[in-house]
LUMTIZA-986053 format. One line per 10 residues: for each residue x, y, z of C-alpha. Coordinates in nm, 4 decimals. Layout:
X/Y/Z; ...
***
This chain:
-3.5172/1.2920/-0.0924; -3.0930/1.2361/-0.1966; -3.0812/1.0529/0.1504; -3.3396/0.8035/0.0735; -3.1781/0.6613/-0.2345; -3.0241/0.4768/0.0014; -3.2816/0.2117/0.0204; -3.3195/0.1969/-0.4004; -3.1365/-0.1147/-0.3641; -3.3977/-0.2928/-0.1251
-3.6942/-0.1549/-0.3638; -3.4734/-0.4017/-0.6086; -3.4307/-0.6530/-0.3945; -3.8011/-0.6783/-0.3361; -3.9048/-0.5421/-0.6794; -4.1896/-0.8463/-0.7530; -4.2954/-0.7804/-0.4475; -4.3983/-0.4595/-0.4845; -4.4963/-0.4792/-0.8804; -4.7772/-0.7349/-0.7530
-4.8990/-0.4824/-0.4885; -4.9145/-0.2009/-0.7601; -5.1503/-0.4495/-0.9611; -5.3224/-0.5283/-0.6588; -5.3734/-0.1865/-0.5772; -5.5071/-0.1115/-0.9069; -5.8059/-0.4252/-0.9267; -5.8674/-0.2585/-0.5860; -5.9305/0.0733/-0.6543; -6.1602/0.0020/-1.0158
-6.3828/-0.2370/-0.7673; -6.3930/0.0736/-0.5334; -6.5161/0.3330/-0.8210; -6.7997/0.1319/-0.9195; -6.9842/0.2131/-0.6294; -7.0924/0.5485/-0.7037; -7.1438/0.4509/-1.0620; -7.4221/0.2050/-0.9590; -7.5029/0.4814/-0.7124; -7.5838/0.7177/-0.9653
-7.7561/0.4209/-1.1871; -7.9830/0.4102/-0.8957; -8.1156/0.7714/-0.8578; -8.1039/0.7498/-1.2251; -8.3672/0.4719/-1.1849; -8.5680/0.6562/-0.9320; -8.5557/0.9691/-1.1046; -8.6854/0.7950/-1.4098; -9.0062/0.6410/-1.2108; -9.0796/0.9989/-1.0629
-9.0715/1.1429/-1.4410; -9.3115/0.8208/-1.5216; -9.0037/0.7284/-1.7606; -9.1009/0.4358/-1.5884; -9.3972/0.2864/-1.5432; -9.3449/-0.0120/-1.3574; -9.2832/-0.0527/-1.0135; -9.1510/-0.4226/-1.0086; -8.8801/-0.2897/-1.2478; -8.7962/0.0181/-1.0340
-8.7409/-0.2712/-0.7718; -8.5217/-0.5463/-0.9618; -8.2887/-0.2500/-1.0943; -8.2288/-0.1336/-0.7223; -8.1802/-0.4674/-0.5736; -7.9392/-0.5666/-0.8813; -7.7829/-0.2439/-0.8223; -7.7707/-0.3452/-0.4183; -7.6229/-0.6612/-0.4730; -7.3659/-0.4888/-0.7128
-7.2420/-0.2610/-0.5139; -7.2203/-0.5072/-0.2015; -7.0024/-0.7252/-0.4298; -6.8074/-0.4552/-0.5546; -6.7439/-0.3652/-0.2221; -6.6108/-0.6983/-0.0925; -6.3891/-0.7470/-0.3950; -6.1871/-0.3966/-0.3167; -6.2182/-0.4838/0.0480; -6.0672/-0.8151/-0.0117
-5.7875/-0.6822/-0.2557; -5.7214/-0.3866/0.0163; -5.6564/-0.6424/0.2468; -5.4079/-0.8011/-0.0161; -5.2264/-0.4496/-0.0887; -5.1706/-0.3867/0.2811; -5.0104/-0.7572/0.3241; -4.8062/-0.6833/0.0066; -4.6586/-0.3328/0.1109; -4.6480/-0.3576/0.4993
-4.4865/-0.7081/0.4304; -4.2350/-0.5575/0.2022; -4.1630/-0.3073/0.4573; -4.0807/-0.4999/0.7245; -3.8368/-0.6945/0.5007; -3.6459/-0.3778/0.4555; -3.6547/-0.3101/0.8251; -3.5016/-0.5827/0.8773; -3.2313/-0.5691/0.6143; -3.1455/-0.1978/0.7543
-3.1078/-0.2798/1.0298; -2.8886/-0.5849/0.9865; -2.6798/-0.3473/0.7692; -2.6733/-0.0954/1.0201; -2.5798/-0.4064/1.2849; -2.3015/-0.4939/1.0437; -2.1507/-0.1662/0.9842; -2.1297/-0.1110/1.3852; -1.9502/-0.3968/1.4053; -1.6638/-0.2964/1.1283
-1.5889/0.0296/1.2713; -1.2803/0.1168/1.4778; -1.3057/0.1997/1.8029; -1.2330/0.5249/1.7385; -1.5514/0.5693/1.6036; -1.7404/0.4516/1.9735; -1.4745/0.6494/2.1367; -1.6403/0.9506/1.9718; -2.0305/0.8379/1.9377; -2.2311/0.7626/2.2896
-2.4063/0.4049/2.3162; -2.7523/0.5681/2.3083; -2.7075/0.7043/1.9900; -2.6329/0.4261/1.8080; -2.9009/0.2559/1.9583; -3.1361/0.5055/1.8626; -3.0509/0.5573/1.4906; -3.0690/0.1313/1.5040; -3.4279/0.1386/1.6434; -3.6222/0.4703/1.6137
-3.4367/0.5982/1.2703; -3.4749/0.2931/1.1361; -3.8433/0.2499/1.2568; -3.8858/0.5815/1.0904; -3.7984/0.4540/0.7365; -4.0079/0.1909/0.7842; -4.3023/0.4201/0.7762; -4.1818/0.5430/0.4564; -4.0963/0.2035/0.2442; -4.4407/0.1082/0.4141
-4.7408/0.2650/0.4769; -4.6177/0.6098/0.2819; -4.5798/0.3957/-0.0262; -4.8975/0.1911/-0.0278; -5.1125/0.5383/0.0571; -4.8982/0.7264/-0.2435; -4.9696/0.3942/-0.4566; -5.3243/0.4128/-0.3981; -5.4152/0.7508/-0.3980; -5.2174/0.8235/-0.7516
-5.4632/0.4763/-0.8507; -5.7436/0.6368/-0.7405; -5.6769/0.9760/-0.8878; -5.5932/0.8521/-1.2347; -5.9135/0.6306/-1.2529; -6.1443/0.8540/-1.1062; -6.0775/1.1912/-1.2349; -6.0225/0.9600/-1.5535; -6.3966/0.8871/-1.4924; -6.5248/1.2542/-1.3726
-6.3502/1.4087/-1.6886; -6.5256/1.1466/-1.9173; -6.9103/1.1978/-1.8220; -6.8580/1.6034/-1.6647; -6.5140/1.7794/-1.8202; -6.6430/2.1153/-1.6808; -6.7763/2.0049/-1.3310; -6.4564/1.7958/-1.3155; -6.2335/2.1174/-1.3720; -6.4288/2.2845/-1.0915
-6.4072/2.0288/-0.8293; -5.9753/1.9626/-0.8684; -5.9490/2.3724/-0.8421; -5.8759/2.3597/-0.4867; -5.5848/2.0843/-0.5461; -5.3281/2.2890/-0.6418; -5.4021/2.4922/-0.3422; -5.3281/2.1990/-0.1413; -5.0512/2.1326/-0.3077; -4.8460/2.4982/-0.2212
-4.9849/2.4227/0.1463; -4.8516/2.0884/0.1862; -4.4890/2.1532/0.0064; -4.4643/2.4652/0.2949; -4.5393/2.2569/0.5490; -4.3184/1.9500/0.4803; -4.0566/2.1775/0.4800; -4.1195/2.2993/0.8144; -4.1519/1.9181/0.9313; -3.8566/1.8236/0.8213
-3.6523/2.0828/0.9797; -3.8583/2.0246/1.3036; -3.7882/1.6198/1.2971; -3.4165/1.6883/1.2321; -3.4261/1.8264/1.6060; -3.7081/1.5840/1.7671; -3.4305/1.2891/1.6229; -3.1399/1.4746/1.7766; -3.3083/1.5003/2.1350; -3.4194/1.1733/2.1592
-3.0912/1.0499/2.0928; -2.9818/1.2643/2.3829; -3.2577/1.1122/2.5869; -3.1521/0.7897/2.5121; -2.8220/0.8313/2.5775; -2.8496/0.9803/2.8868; -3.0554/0.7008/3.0431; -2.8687/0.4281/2.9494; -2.5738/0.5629/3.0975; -2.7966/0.7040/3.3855
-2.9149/0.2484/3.3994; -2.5217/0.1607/3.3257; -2.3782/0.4035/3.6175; -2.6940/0.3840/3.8732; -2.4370/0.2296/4.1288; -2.2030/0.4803/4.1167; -2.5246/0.7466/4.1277; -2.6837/0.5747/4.4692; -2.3243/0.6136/4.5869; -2.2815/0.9473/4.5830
-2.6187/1.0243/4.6681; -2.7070/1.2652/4.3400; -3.0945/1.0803/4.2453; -3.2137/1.4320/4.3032; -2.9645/1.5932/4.0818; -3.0160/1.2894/3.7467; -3.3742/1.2874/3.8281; -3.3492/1.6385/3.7157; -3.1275/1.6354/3.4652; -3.3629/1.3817/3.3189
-3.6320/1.6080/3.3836; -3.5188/1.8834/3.1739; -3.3696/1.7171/2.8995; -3.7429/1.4964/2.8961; -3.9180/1.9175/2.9011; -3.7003/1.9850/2.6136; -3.7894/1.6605/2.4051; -4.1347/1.7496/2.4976; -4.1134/2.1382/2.3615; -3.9845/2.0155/2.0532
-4.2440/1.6844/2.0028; -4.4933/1.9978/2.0568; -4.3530/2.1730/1.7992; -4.3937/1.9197/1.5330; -4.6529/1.8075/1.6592; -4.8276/2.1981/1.6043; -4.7696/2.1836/1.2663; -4.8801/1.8029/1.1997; -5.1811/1.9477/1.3598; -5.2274/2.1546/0.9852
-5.2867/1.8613/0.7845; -5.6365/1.7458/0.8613; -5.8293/2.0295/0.9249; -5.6884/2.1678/0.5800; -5.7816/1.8779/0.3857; -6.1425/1.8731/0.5537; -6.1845/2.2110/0.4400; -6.0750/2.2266/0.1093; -6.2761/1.8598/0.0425; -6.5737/2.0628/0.1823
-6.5075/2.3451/-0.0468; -6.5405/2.0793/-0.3553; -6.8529/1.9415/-0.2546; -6.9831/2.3050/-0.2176; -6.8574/2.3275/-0.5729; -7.0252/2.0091/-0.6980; -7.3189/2.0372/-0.5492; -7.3787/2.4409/-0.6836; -7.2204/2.4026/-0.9821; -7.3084/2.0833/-1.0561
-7.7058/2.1505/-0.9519; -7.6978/2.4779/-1.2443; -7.5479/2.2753/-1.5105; -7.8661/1.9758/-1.4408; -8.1186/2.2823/-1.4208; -7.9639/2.4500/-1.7387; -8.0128/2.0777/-1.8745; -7.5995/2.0484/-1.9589; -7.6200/1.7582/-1.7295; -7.8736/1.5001/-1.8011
-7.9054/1.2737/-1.5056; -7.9150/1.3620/-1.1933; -7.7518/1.0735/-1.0621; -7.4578/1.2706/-1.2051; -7.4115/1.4940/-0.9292; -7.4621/1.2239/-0.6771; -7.1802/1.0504/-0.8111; -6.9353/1.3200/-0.8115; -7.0114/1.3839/-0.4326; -6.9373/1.0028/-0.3790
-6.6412/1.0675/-0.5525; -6.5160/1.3708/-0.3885; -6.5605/1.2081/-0.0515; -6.3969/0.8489/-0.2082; -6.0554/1.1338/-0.2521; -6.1009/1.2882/0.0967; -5.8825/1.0094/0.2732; -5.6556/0.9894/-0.0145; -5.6099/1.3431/-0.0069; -5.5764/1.3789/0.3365
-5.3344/1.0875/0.3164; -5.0798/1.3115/0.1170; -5.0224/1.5265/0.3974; -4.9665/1.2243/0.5886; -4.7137/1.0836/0.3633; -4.5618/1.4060/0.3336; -4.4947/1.4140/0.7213; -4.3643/1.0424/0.6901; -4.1114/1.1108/0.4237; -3.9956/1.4440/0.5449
-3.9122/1.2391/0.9029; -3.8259/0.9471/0.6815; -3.5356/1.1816/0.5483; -3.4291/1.2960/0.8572; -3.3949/0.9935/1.0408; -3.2301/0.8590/0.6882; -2.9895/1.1290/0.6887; -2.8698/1.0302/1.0456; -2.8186/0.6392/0.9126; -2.6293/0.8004/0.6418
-2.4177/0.9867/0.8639; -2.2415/0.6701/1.0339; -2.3624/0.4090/0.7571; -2.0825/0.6903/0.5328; -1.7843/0.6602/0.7348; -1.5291/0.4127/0.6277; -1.3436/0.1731/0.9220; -1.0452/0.2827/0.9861; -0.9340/-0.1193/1.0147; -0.9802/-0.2628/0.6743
-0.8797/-0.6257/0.5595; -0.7215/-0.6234/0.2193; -0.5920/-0.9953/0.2140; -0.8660/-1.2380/0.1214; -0.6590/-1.5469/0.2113; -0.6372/-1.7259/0.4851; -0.2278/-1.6725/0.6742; -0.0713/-1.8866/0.9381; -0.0464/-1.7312/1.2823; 0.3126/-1.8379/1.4459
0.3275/-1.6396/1.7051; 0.6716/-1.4570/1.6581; 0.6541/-1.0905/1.7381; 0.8304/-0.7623/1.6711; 0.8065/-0.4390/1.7283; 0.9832/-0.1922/1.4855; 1.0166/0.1818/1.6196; 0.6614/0.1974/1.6925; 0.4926/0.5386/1.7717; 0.1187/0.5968/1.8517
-0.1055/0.8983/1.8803; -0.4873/0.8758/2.0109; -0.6939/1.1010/1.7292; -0.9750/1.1515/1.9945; -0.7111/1.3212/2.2278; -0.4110/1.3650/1.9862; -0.2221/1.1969/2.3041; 0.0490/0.9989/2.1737; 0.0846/0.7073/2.3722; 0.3806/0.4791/2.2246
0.7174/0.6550/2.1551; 0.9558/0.4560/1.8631; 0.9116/0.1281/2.1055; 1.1487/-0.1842/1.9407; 1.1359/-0.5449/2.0851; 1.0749/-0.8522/1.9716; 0.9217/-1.1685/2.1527; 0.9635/-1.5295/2.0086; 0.6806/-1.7831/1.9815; 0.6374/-1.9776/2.2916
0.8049/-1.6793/2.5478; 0.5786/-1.4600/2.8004; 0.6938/-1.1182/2.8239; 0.5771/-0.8548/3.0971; 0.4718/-0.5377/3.0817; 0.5021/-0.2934/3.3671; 0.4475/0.0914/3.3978; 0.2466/0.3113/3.5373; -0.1184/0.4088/3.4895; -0.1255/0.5970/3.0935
0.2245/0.4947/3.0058; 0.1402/0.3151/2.7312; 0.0762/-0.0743/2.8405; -0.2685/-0.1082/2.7375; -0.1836/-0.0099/2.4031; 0.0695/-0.2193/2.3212; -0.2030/-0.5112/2.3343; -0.4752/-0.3070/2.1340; -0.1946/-0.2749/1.8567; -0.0922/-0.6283/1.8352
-0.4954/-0.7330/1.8121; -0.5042/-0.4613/1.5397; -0.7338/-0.2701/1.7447; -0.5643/0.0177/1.6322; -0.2795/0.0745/1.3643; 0.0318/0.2161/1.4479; 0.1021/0.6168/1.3521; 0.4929/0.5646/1.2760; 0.6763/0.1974/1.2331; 0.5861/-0.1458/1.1917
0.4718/-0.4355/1.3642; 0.5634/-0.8013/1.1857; 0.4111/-1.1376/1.2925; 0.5951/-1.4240/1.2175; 0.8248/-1.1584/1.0172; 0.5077/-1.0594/0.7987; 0.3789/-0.6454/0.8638; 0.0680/-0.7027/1.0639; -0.1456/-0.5243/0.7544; -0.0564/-0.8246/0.5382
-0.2236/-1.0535/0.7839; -0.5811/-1.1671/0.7260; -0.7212/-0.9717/1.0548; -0.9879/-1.2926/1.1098; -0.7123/-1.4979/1.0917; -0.5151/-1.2424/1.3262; -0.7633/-1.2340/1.5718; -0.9180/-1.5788/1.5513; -0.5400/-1.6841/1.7070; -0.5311/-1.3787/2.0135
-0.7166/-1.4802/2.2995; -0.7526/-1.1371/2.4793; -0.8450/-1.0564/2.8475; -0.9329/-0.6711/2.8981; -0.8513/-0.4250/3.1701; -1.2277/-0.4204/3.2444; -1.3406/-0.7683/3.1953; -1.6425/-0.7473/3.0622; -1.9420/-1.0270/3.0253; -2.2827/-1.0362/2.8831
-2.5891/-1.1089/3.0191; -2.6347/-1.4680/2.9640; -2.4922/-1.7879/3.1552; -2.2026/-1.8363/3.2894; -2.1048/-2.1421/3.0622; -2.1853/-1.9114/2.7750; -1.9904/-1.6591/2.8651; -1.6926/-1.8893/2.8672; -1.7872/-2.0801/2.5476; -1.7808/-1.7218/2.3870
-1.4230/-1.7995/2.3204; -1.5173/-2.1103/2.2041; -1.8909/-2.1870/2.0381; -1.8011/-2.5421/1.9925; -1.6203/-2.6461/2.3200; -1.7709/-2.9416/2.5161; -1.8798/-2.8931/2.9069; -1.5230/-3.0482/2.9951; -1.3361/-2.8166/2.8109; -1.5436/-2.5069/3.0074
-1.4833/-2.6870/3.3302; -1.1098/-2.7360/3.2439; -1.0707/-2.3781/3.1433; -1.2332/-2.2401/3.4524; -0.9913/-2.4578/3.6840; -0.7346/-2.3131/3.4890; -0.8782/-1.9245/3.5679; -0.9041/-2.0951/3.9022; -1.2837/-1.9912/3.9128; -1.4418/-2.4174/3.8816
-1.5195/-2.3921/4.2795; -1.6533/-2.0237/4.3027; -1.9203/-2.1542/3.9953; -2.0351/-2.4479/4.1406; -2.1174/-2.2557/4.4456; -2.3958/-2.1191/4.2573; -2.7393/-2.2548/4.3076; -2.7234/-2.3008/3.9004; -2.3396/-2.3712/3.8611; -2.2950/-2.2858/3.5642
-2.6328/-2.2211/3.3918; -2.6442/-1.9278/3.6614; -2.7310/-1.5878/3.4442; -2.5601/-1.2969/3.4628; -2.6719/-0.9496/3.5049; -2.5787/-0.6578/3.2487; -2.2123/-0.6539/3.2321; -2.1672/-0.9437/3.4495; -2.2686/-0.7560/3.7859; -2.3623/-1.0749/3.9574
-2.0152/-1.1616/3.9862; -1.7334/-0.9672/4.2349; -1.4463/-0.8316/4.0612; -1.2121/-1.0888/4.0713; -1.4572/-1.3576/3.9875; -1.5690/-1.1730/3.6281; -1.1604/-1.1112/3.5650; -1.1549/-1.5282/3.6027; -1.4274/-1.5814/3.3641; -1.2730/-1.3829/3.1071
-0.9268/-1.5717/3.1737; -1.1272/-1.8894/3.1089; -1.2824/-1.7484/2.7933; -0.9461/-1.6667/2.6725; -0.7467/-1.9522/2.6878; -1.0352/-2.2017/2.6054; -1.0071/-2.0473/2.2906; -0.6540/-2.2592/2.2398; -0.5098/-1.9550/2.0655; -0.1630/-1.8965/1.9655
-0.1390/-1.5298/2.1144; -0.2635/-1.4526/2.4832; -0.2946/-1.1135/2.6109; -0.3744/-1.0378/2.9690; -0.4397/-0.6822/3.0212; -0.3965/-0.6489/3.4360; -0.6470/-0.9027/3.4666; -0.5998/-0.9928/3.8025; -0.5761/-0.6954/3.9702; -0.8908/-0.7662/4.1529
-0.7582/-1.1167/4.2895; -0.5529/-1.1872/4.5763; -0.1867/-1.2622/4.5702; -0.2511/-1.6538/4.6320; -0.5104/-1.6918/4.3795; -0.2866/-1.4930/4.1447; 0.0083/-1.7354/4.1823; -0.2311/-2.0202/4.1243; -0.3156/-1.8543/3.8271; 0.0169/-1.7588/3.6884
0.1375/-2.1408/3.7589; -0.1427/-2.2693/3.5200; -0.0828/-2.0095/3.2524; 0.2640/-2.0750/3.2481; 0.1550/-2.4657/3.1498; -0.1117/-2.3707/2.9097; 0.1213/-2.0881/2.7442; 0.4609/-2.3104/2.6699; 0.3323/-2.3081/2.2884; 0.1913/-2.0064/2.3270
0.3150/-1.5914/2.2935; 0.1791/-1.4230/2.6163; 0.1629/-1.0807/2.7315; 0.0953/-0.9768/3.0285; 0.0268/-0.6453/3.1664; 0.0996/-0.6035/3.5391; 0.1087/-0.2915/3.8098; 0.2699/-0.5718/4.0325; 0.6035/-0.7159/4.0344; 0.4938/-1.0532/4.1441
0.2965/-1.1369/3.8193; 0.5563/-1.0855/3.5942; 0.8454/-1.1863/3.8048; 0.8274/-1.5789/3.6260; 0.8255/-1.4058/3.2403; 1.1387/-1.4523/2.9980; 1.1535/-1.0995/2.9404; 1.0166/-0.7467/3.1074; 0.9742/-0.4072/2.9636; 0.9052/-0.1402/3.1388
0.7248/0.1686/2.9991; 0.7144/0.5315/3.0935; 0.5206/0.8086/2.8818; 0.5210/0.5712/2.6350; 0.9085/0.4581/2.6280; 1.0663/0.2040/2.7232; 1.2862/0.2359/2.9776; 1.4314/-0.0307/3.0952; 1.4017/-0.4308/2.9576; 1.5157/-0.7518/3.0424
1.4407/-1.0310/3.2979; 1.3226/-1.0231/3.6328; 1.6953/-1.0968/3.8197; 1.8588/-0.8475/3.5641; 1.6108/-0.5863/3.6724; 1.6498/-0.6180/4.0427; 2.0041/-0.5928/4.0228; 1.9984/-0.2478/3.8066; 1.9078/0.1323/3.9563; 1.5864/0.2238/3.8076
1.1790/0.2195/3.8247; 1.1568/-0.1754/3.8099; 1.3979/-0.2272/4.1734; 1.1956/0.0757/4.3334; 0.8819/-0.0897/4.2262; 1.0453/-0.4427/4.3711; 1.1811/-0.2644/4.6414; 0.8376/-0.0561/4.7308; 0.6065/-0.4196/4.7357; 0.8082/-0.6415/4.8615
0.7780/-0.3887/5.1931; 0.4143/-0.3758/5.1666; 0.3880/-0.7423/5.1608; 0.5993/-0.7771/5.4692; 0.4390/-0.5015/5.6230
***
């Protein structure tokens, strides 16, 4: 149960809530235990007539029908109230579902990459949705059934003990009984919903990246071989859904017999104790079966409730897992600091944890607000990092890196990255519009301000081709759109964004060269206020920038414009060298 004090603070939160459904619960439950009081008033009544205690057959009559009309409204008021406690609790619940989740939601979010680097999409979906849909059964349903059994058990044994001690004592002996039974088998639940959790993460995971990769699967022909894979991992899940399910299977049939073995008890004891005259009425014993069978549900409930919490932990204790860890990018300044643009590197080193690869080696240089600097290198030298670091993606393993002459960890990071307008290797879109897509940089920009920003990204025409223009929706991760086109959209995103940092991480690889230059000419307008990087395999993008660096295993190796360059020996002139012939050629 240590994992589920997580959600003390929602019981809190909704504390009135709940305090009404306990009183709820309770009207509920004394409306409920008339009914085999006026039960037994009845065969009290008839009893009475057949012992010509009563003479009268009009009065046998009235006192049944009053007794009828009773226990009809007694029965309606405990429905109605029932119907009250359910609202209450289930209500509650779903509150709390909700605020998990959001927290959940909101914890994703401040994690590091790092942390997605080393978790799979389909598990974090999965402890979002089914773990969390899993506590809900316990804040919900497990607590309105423990609510109203402990209710029922306090005022009807309450009852039973006050007109039959002994009979009473007799029909609670199998209880503790049920009690050893259940606490074995919760504990065997518990371990076995660890594991059911565990696989259907793995099932999850594996089909949305089986849904995310299906091109690349129809391309090298391997349905068979996933449909398999799926296969097995899906016999697995099965096996162990069975094996929880096996033991679930225990509940019922041991609360049916052990309820059965307290009516035997009633009904023998209970019929010697009336013939030995310690019981009076008969209507007694009719009453304590009534009773007995009023606890059956509630009874049977509490092996219910103990499956519920028992996967209520489990699925708690994976929430806790991730909902524990701490982001590895904090921000410790509260108020709000200017972004300039001015930019320095200061011996920089950087090492990967996931691979322990270090990717930056003591790298100095500094770029003024208002100057474009390329960066060229080959693939894993180090390029792409450079831009994580200055968005604070990441922060740095050895040496500094000052913004306007203030270390980047004294920046408010909103502020930071509200001014970066950052265009990833693998442009990537969501499924919605077109227009939204772009305005993601932008929530508030007017439909000029889109349509300016995609002639900038040189994409306006290739939209308006669309039979929706720019209401056109996307598919998942922007599939309806060719390479190029999606890198164009996520230029325009950028720099509608009118921020004072641009990054371009090889983002028009997929273009061609005249499109590119197109490209470059309005960036280099748009950017004259601006700090721009941009990361390049090609010479010709970076040719026009005030200053290059190139990179090798995470040096740098050479630096300086694009004329010094060609005229020096080294990687940059071979490079030159190597596609200016291809382009001739």
């Amino acid at each position: 149960m240590r994992a589920l004090r997580h959600l003390n603070k929602y019981f809190l939160l909704y504390k009135y809530r709940l305090i009404i459904g306990l009183i709820i619960t309770i009207v509920a439950r004394i409306f409920a235990t008339m009914v085999p009081t006026l039960v037994g008033d009845s065969v009290d009544v008839v009893e009475q007539y057949i012992n010509h205690e009563i003479t009268d057959i009009s009065e046998v009559k009235n006192g049944l029908i009053l007794n009828i009309l009773l226990i009809l409204g007694a029965v309606l008021i405990s429905a109605f109230f029932t119907f009250l406690m359910r609202q209450t609790f289930i209500v509650v619940s779903r509150f709390i579902e909700f605020d998990l989740k959001n927290e959940v939601f909101e914890h994703y979010e401040k994690l590091s990459l790092n942390f997605y680097k080393k978790n799979r999409t389909g598990d974090l979906m999965n402890r979002i949705s089914e773990d969390v849909s899993k506590v809900r059964m316990y804040v919900g349903p497990a607590i309105m059934y423990s609510v109203n059994t402990i209710t029922l058990f306090i005022v009807v044994i309450g009852y039973m003990v006050s007109i039959a001690p002994e009979l009473t004592l007799y029909t609670v002996a199998p209880l503790p009984i049920l009690s050893i039974s259940i606490y074995k088998l919760s504990v065997a639940i518990h371990k076995r919903s660890t594991i059911v959790q565990e696989f259907l993460s793995k099932l999850t995971t594996f089909t949305q990246e089986s849904f995310s990769g299906i091109s690349v699967i129809k391309a090298y022909g391997i349905e068979p071989q996933t449909h398999q894979n799926f296969s097995d991992l899906s016999n697995t899940s099965r096996d162990k859904n069975l094996d929880l399910t096996k033991v679930q299977a225990l509940f019922f049939p041991l609360m049916v017999l052990l309820i059965g073995c307290s009516n035997l008890l009633v009904i023998y004891i209970g019929g010697n104790q009336f013939i030995e005259g310690k019981i009076q009425d008969l209507g007694v014993i009719v009453e304590f079966i009534i009773f007995v069978n009023m606890l059956t549900w509630p009874v049977a409930t509490v092996g219910w409730v103990s499956s519920i919490v028992q996967q209520a932990e489990a699925s708690q204790t994976r929430i806790n897992e991730f909902l524990s860890q701490e982001p590895e990018i904090t921000n410790t300044i509260t108020t709000q600091t200017p972004i300039g643009g001015d930019i320095s590197f200061d011996n920089v080193s950087f090492i990967y944890d996931d691979t322990n690869i270090t990717a930056l080696k003591s790298i100095s240089f500094e770029v003024k607000k208002g100057e474009t600097i390329g960066i060229i290198g080959k693939t894993g030298s180090g390029k792409s990092t450079i831009l994580d670091l200055i968005g604070r993606l990441y922060d740095v393993s050895e040496g500094e890196i000052r913004i306007d002459g203030v270390p980047i960890k004294n920046l408010n990071l909103i502020d930071l990255r509200k001014h970066i307008g950052y265009v990833p290797q693998d442009a990537f879109l969501f499924s919605d519009s077109i227009k939204n897509n772009i305005k993601f940089g932008d929530q508030n920009a007017s439909n000029e301000e889109v349509y300016e920003a995609a002639k900038n990204a040189v994409v306006h025409n290739n939209i308006k081709d669309f039979s929706n223009g720019y209401d056109t929706v996307l598919g998942e991760r922007g599939i309806t759109l060719s390479g190029g086109q999606k890198q164009r959209v996520s230029i325009a995103r950028a720099i509608i964004k009118k921020p004072s940092i641009l990054l371009f991480d090889d983002c028009l690889s997929a273009v061609d060269t005249e499109t590119e230059e197109e490209i470059l000419q309005n960036l280099n307008a748009i950017s004259k206020d601006k700090t721009t990087f941009i990361v390049s395999h090609r010479v010709s993008t970076t040719k026009n920038t005030n200053k290059i660096i190139v990179l090798k295993e995470g040096e740098i190796i050479q630096q300086g414009t694009h004329n010094q360059l060609i005229r020096t020996e080294g990687y940059y002139k071979e490079l030159y060298l190597k596609q200016l012939n291809e382009k001739e050629t």
